[in-house]
C-alpha positions as CSV (number, residue, x, y, z in Angstrom):
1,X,83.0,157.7,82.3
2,X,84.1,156.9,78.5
3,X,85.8,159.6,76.8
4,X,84.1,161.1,74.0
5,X,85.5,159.6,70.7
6,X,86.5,163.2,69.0
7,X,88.2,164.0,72.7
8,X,91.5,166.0,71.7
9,X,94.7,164.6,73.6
10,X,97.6,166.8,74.0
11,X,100.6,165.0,74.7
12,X,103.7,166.5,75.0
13,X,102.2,169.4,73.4
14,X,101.5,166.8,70.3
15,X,98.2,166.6,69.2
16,X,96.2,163.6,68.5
17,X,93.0,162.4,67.8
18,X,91.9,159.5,70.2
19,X,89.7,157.0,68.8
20,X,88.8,154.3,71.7
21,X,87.4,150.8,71.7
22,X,86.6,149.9,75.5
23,X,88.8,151.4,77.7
24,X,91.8,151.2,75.2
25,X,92.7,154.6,73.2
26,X,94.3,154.9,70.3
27,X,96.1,157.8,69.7
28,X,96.5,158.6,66.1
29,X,98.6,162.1,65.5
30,X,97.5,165.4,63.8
31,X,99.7,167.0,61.2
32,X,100.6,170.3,62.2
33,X,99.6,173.6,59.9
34,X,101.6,173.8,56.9
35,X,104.3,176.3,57.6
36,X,105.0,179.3,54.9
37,X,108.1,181.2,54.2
38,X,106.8,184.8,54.0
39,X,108.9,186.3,51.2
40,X,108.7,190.6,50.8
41,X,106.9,190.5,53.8
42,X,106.3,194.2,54.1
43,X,103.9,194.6,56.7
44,X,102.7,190.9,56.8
45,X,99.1,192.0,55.4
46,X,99.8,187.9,53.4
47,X,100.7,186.8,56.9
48,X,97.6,187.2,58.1
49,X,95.5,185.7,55.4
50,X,97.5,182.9,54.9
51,X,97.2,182.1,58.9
52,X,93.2,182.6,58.9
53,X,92.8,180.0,56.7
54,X,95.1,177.5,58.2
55,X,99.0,178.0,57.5
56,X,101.1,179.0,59.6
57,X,104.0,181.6,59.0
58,X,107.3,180.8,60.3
59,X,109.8,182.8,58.5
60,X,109.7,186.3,57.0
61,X,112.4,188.8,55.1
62,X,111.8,192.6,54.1
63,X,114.7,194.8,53.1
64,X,112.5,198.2,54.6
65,X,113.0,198.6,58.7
66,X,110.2,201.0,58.8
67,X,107.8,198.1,57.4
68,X,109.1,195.5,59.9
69,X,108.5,198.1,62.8
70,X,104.9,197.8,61.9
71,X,105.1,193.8,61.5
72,X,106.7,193.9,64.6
73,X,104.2,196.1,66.1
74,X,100.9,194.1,65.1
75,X,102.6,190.9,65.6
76,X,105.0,191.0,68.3
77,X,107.7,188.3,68.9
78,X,106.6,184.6,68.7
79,X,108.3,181.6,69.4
80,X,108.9,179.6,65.9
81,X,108.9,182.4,63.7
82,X,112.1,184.4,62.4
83,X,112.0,188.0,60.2
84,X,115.0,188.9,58.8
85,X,115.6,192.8,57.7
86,X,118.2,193.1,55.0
87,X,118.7,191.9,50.9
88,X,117.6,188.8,49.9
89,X,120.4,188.5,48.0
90,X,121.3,188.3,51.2
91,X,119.9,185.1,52.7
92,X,121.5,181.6,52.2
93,X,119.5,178.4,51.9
94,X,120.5,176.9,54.7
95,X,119.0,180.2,56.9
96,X,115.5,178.9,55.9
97,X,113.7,176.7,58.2
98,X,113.1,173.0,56.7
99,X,110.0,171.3,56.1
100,X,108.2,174.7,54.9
101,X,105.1,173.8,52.6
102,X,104.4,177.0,50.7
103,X,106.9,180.0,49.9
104,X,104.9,183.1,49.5
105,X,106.1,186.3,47.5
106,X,105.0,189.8,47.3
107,X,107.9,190.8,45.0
108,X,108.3,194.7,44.5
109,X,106.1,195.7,41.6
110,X,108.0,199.6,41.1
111,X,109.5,198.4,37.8
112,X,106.2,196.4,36.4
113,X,103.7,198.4,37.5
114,X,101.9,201.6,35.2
115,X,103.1,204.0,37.6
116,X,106.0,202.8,37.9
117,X,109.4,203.0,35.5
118,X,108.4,199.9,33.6
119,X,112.5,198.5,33.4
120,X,110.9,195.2,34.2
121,X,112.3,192.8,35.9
122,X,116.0,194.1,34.7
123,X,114.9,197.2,37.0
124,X,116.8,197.7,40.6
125,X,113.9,196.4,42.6
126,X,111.6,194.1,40.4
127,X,115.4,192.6,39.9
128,X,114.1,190.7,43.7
129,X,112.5,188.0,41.9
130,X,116.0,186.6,40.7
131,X,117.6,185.8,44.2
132,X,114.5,184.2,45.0
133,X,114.1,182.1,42.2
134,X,118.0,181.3,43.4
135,X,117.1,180.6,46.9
136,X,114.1,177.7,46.1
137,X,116.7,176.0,43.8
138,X,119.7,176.5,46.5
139,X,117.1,174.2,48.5
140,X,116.9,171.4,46.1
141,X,114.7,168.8,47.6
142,X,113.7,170.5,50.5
143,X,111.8,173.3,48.4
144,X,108.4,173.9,49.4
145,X,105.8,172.1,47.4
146,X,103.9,174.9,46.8
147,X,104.8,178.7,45.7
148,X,102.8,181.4,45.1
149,X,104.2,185.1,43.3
150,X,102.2,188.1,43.6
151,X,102.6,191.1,41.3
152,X,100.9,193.8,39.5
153,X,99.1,193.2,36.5
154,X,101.8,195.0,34.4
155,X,103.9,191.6,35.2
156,X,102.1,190.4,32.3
157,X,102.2,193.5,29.8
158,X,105.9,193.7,31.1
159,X,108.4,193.9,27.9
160,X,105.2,192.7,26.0
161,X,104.7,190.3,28.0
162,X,108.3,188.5,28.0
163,X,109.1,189.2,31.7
164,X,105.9,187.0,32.7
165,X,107.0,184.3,30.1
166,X,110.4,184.7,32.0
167,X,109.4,184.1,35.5
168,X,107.3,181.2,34.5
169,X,110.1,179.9,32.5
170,X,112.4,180.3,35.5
171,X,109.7,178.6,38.0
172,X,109.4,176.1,35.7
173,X,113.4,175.6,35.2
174,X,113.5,174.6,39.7
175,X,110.5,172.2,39.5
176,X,107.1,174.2,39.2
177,X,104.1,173.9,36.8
178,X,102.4,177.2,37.1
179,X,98.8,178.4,37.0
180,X,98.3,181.6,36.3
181,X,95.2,183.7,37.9
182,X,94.3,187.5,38.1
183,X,92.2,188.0,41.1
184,X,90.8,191.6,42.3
185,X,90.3,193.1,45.7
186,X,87.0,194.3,45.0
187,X,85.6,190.7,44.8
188,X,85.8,191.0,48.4
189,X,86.4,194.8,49.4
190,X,85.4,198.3,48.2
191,X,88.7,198.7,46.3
192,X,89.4,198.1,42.9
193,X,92.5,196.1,43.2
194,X,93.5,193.7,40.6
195,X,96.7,191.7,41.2
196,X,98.6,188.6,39.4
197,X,99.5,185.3,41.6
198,X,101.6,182.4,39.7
199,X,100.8,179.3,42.2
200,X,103.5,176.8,41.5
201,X,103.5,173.3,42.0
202,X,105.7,170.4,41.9
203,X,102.8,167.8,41.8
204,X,100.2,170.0,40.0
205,X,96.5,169.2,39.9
206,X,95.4,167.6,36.7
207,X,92.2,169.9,37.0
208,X,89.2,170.7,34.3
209,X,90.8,171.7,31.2
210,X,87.6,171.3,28.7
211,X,87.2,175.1,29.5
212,X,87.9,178.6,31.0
213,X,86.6,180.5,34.0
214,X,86.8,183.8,33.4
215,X,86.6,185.3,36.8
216,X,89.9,184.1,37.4
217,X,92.4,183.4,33.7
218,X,90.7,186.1,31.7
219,X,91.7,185.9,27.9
220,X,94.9,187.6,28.0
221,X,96.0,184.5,29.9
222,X,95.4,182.2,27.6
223,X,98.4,182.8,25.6
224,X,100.3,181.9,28.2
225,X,98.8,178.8,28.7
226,X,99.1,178.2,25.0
227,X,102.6,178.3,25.2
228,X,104.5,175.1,24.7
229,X,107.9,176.0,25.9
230,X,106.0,177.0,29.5
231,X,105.0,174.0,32.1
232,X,101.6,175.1,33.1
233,X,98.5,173.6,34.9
234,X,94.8,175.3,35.2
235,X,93.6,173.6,38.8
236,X,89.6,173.2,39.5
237,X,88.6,175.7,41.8
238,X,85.2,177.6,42.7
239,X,84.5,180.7,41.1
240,X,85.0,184.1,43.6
241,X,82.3,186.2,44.4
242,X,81.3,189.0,41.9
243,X,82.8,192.2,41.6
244,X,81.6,194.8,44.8
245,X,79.6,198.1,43.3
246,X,79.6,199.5,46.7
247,X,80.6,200.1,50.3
248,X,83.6,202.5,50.3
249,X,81.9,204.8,52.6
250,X,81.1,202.4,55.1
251,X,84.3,201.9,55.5
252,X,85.2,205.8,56.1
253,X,86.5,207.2,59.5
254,X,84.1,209.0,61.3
255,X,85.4,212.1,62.1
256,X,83.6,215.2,63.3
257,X,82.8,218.6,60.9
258,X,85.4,220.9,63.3
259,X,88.0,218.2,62.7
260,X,91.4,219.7,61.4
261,X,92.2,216.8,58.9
262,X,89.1,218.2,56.8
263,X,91.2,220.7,54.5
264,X,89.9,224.5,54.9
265,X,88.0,226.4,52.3
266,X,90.7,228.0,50.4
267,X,92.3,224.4,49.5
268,X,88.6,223.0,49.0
269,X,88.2,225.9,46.4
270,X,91.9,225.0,44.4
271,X,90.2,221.2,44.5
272,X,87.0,222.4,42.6
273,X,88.8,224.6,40.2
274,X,91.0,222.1,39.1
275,X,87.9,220.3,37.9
276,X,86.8,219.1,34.5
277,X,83.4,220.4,33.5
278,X,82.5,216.5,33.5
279,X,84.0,216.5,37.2
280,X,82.3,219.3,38.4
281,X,79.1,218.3,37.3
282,X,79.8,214.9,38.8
283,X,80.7,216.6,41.7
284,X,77.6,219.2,42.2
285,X,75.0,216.2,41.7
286,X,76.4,214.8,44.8
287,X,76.7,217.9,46.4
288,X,72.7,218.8,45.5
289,X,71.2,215.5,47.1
290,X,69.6,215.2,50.4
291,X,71.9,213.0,52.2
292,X,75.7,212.6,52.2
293,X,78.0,210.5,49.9
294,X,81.7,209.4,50.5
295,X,84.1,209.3,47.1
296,X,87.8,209.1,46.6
297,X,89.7,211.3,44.3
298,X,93.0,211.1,42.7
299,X,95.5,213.7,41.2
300,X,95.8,213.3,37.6
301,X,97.9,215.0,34.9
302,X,96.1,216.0,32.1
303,X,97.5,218.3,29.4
304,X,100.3,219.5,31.4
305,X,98.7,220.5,34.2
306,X,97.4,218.7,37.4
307,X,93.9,218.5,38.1
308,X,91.5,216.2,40.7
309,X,89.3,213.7,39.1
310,X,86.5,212.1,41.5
311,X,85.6,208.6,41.0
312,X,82.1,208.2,40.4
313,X,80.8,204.3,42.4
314,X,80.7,204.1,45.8
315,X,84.2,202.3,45.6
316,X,88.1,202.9,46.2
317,X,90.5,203.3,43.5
318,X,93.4,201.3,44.2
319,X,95.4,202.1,47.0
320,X,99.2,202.9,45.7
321,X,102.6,203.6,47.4
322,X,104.2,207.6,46.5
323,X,106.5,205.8,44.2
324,X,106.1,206.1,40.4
325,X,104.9,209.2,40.1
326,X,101.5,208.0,41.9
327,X,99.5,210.1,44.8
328,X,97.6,209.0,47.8
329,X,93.9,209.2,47.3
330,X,91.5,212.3,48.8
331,X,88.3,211.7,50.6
332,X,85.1,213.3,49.4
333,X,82.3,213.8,51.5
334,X,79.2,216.4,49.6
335,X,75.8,216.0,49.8
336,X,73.1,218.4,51.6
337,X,74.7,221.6,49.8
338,X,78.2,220.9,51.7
339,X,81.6,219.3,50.2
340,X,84.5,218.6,52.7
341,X,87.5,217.1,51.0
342,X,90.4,215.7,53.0
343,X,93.3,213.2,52.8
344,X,92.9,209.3,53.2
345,X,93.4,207.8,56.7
346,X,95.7,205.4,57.8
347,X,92.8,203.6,59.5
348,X,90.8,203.9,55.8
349,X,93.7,202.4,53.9
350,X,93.6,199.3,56.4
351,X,89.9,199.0,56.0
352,X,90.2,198.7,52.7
353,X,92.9,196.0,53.0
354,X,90.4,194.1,55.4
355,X,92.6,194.5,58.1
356,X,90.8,197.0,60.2
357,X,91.9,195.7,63.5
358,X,95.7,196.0,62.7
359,X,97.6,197.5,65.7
360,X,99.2,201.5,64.3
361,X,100.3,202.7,67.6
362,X,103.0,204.4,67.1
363,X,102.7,204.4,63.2
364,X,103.6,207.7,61.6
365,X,100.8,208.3,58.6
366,X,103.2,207.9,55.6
367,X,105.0,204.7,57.5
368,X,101.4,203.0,57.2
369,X,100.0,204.6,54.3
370,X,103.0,203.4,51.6
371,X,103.5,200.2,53.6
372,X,99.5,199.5,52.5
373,X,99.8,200.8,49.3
374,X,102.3,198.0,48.8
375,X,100.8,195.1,50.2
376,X,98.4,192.3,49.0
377,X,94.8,192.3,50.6
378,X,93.9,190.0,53.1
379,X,90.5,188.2,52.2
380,X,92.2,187.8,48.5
381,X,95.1,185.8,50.2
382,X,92.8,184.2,52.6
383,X,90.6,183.2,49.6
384,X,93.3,182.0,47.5
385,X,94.3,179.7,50.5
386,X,91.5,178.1,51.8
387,X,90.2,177.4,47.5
388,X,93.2,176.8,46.4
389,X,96.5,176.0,48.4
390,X,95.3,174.0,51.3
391,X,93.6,172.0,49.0
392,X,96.6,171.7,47.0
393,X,98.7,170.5,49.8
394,X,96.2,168.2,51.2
395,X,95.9,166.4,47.5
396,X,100.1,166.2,47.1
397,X,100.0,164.9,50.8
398,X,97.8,162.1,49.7
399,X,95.5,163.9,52.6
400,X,91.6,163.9,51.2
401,X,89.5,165.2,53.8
402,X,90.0,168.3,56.2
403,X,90.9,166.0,59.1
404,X,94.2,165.9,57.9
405,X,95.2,169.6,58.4
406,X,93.8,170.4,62.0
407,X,93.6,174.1,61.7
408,X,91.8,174.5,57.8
409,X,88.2,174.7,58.2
């Protein structure tokens, strides 16, 4: 019998496509997956993205032990891939596998974000992004081709806007044109979640410059690309989907009326007379209807004193660590004359990261809750991926068609 022509030949654990002409095959090899170097892994919520759409992790560091238990516990131990616990400042060059095509970076955003201490990147943690700048210029010529930073937004209103000048100037200063896109969570989940990625590349796309897509460089980027003293590129990719305006409570636990997470009436009453007038209104129309509604509430301070506001779409504010001064979001279920309030689930926050299935055995509430709250969601990174990177790598490979990378579909 003759082979099928797309028959896949493993040889020596090698794979290869075999294209035959009688009873002669030729055997003609398949690239492996691009390999990443996981950078602030936290949790390896990027990890996972990153490997749905094709890549393939093979090196990770995070300075907190109680996020790589949870890495460790969704992931297990895998030949080919190395996490390292400790300082970055920490790791030398020549620790780093070779041959990696994308270094990804969640750097801590304590010191750039609002609720945070603002000290920039001159602040104890933010202060990361220097030893890893360090790191892709120990490596020389054996530096990915492709890096990625994710931040907060407040990267870019950082020191009015200096620090963000600053890490493009240094990206740019170890052989990377940057593009510069704000993409948010709620494109793809109930949460609103805005965040900043810098995708640097040593052979940059020459793209569409004849105008702007808004979705992803909104105007406050623009005068970044306007600067002449930064190396920047704006690559052609598709536009992301719109902005969600619901779905948060599909995404809520179910958990029974008698459960003891609901909080009991005396702290439900405290909740309710903390409200504004404009809050409790909000807050009785939903209680009034004939069905039930899910909201999330945060703690705010206002005048002095702390009071809980509701949100008022069907949709999560964004999920934060405790640091900063910032408080882990309440659940709000009224409707049918009844309100139950109660605190946010582990199992809620990693809906809302779109990692519902990741494995928490073991995971003490606050271990998973701040690890989330500090992590990049995964369809955003899968997104960003598939649109952007792969295509990116297949282009600087000289690779044109998808046959080229054997896992990126």
């Amino acid at each position: 019998m003759t082979p099928d022509e797309n028959s896949l030949l493993h040889l020596g654990g090698t794979g290869g496509r075999a294209e035959y002409s009688g009873d002669v095959a030729k055997i003609t090899p398949i690239r492996p997956r691009p390999t990443v170097l996981e950078f602030f892994a936290g949790m390896g919520l990027a990890r996972i993205g990153l490997e749905s759409a094709g890549l393939e992790v093979v090196w990770a560091n995070d300075y907190e032990a109680d996020k790589f238990a949870l890495y460790e516990g969704h992931f297990g131990h895998a030949d080919g891939h190395t996490f390292v616990v400790g300082d970055i400042a920490q790791v030398n060059a020549s620790d780093l596998p070779q041959g990696a095509a994308v270094a990804w970076a969640s750097s801590p955003c304590t010191d750039l974000s609002l609720a945070g201490n603002r000290l920039g990147l001159s602040g104890r943690e933010s202060a990361a992004f220097w030893p890893w700048v360090a790191l892709l210029e120990q490596m020389g010529s054996e530096s990915p081709e492709v890096v990625v930073l994710e931040n907060v937004i407040g990267l870019s209103t950082s020191r009015k806007g200096e620090d963000l000048r600053t890490a493009i100037r240094e990206l740019n200063r170890v052989g990377y044109s940057i593009d510069l896109l704000s993409l948010d969570a709620r494109r793809f989940l109930p949460q609103s979640r805005p965040r900043l990625f810098l995708v640097g590349a040593k052979n940059p796309p020459a793209g569409d410059l004849s105008g702007w897509d808004f979705a992803l460089r909104p105007k406050w980027t623009h005068a970044f690309y306007d600067d002449a003293s930064l190396r920047m590129h704006r690559a052609k990719i598709s536009t992301p989907p719109p902005l969600l305006e619901s779905g948060f409570g599909e995404l809520v636990e179910d958990m029974a009326a008698d459960d003891p997470r609901w909080w009991n009436s005396d702290k439900v009453d405290e909740f309710v007379r903390s409200m504004s007038a404009v809050q409790l209104e909000r807050l009785e129309g939903l209680r009034s209807k004939n069905s039930f509604s899910f909201r999330t509430a945060y703690r705010r301070t206002r005048e002095g004193r702390p009071v809980w506001e509701v949100r008022a779409d069907d949709i999560s504010g964004c999920l934060r660590t405790a640091r900063g001064g910032s408080s882990k979001q309440a659940v709000v279920r009224a409707g049918l004359g009844d309100l139950r309030v109660r605190w946010m689930t582990p199992v809620e926050y990693a809906r809302l990261m779109g990692a519902g299935d990741y494995n928490l055995e073991g995971a003490r509430n606050s271990q998973a809750q701040f690890a989330f709250g500090d992590a990049v969601a995964v369809p955003v990174v899968r997104w960003l991926a598939k649109e952007y990177l792969v295509p990116l790598l297949q282009e600087s490979s000289g690779i044109n068609s998808s046959e080229g990378l054997r896992s990126v579909v």
